[in-house]
C-alpha positions, 0 to 999 in steps of 0.5 A, a space after each residue: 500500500 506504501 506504493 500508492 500514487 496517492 499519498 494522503 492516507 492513513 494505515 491502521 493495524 489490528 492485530 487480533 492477538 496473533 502468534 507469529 511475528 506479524 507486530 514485528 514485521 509492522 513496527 518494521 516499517 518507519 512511515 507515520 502514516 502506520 499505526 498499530 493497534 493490538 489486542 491482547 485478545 483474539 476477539 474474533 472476525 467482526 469485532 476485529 472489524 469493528 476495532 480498526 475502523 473505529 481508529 479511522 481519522 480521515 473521512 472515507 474508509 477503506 478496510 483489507 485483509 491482512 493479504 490483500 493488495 492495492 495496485 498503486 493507483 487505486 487511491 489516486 483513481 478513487 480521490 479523483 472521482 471524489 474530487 468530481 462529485 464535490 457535494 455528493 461525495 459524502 454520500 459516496 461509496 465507490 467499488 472496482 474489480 479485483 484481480 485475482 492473483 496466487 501465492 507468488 503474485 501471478 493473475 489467475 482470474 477477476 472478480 467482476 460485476 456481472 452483465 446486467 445485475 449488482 452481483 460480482 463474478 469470480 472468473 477464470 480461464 475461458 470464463 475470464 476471456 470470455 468475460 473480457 470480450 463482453 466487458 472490457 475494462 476501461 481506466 477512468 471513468 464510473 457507473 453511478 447507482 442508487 444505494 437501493 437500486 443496488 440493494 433491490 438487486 442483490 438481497 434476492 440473491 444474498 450476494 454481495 454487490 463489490 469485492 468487500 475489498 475494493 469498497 471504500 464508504 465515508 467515515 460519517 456513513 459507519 457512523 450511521 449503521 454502527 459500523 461493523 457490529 453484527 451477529 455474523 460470524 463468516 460474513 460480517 462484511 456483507 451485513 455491513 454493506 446491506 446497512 449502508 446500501 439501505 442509507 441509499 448513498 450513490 453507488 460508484 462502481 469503477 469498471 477496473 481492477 484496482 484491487 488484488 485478491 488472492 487466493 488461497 484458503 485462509 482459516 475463515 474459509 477453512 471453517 466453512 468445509 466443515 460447518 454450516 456458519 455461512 448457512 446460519 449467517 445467511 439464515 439470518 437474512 431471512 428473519 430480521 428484515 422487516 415485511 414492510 422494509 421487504 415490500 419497499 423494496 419490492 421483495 417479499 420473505 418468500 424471496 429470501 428464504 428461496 435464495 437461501 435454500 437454492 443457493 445457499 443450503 441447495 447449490 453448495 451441497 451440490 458443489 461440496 460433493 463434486 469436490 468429494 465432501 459427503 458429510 458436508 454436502 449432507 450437512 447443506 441438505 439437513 441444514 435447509 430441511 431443518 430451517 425451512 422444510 415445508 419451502 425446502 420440499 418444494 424446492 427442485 435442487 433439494 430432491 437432486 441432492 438428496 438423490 445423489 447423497 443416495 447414490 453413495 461412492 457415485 455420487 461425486 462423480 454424478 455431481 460433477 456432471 451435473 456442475 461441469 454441465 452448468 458452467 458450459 451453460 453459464 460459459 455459452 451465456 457469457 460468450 453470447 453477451 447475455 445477462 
């Protein structure tokens, strides 16, 4: 981040306890734009959010993980949309793409804004190609939504609506949904971008990837092959909403809990099998039946994943048939320039 083009900024360090010599490796840094914060506790995920924001000074916020990268003009790029919106800026939440790069550094796909809709595509290989031919990514200039046009979108679906990376959101805006407090124990990120989109801010989506993410499976996501959190945060959308929230939306509780069920519970059992997983694709199918079963028997994906459970040792290769012919699918729509 210290190659930034853009140099007014601030960084705050929480450390959550850590075991290995990450405290040493920041006080080794000698720039009193860095400041560290330690905790003598590891607090968890979403408290540590909320504690390193909480320490923010300067007017807009940008928060990563510990392995995230900017690329160099990402501040620069942002501060000068910021600068063109004058009065609206502070009611501004800007986002980007994200590159998608391994251990050593090397791009192996994006994440992108899907044709046509709110939610944010992980691409790679053919499907990154592909991608790229329907959605070149120009430098410099932004799309600009409404806060709940963008929610409307993507709550039918529980996505997220940007790489929690690449979204920076003014302080005054964390002020005002109480920052990252929340029961979420996978996804406290994605609660917190739900409240500020339903302040309505204007929404700035910059088509180019001014962020890196990379990829490798780092403990929260570890976590996640092995228990239904992610299922239980999820769930929670489907309660807490209220009928006449929903309705200003458009949207109705039946529309959450069917997201929840297909996508959530349903679609990752079938993907936890074609990677070899029985007990957690079992656990997906428990965990819709248990919360929803009235809806959950009426749901066509159910029925397909209870029959491949059934199958036993054939049933991962059954499901990879089942997946490989989907992505095709999703590949023919992407190189056709369909939404």
């Amino acid at each position: 981040m210290l190659d930034q083009t853009y140099h007014n900024f601030e960084i705050i360090i929480a450390d959550n306890a850590s075991t290995d010599n990450s405290i040493e490796v920041v006080k080794s840094f000698r720039d009193p734009r860095i400041r560290l914060v330690q905790n003598n506790y590891n607090i968890g995920f979403a408290p540590n959010l909320q504690r390193v924001t909480m320490f923010a000074q300067n007017e807009f916020v940008s928060l990563l993980s510990s392995d995230d990268l900017m690329n160099p003009q990402a501040l620069e790029t942002y501060a000068s949309i910021l600068s063109e919106r004058g009065g609206r800026a502070a009611q501004t939440v800007l986002c980007a793409d994200a590159e998608l790069v391994d251990a050593r550094g090397n791009v192996v796909g994006h994440i992108r804004k899907a044709p046509g809709s709110h939610d944010m595509l992980t691409v790679r290989g053919d499907e990154d190609r592909a991608f790229a031919r329907i959605t070149p990514l120009p430098g410099g200039r932004y799309q600009t939504f409404s806060g709940l046009e963008v929610l409307k979108d993507v709550l039918p679906r529980l996505r997220n609506f940007a790489p929690f990376l690449t979204v920076v959101y003014p302080r005054a805006l964390w002020q005002a949904v109480e920052g990252y407090n929340a029961v979420r124990t996978i996804g406290p990120d994605k609660f917190f971008h739900y409240k500020l989109l339903a302040q309505n801010p204007d929404v700035v989506y910059v088509p180019a990837p001014l962020y890196r993410y990379r990829v490798h499976l780092s403990a929260n996501q570890e976590s996640q092959k092995t228990n239904i959190k992610q299922q239980l945060d999820d769930y929670l959308y489907t309660l807490e909403y209220s009928d006449q929230f929903l309705a200003s939306l458009g949207l109705t509780r039946q529309t959450l809990v069917e997201a929840f069920l297909n996508r959530v519970c349903l679609k990752n059992g079938l993907t936890e099998l074609v990677y070899g997983s029985y007990p957690q694709a079992f656990r997906m199918l428990a965990c819709a039946l248990a919360t929803y079963p009235g809806p959950a028997l009426q749901q066509r994906r159910f029925y397909t994943l209870l029959g491949l459970l059934a199958c036993g040792p054939l049933a991962r290769p059954l499901a990879r048939l089942f997946y490989w012919g989907y992505h095709a699918r999703e590949l023919v729509r992407l190189q056709s320039g369909q939404s």
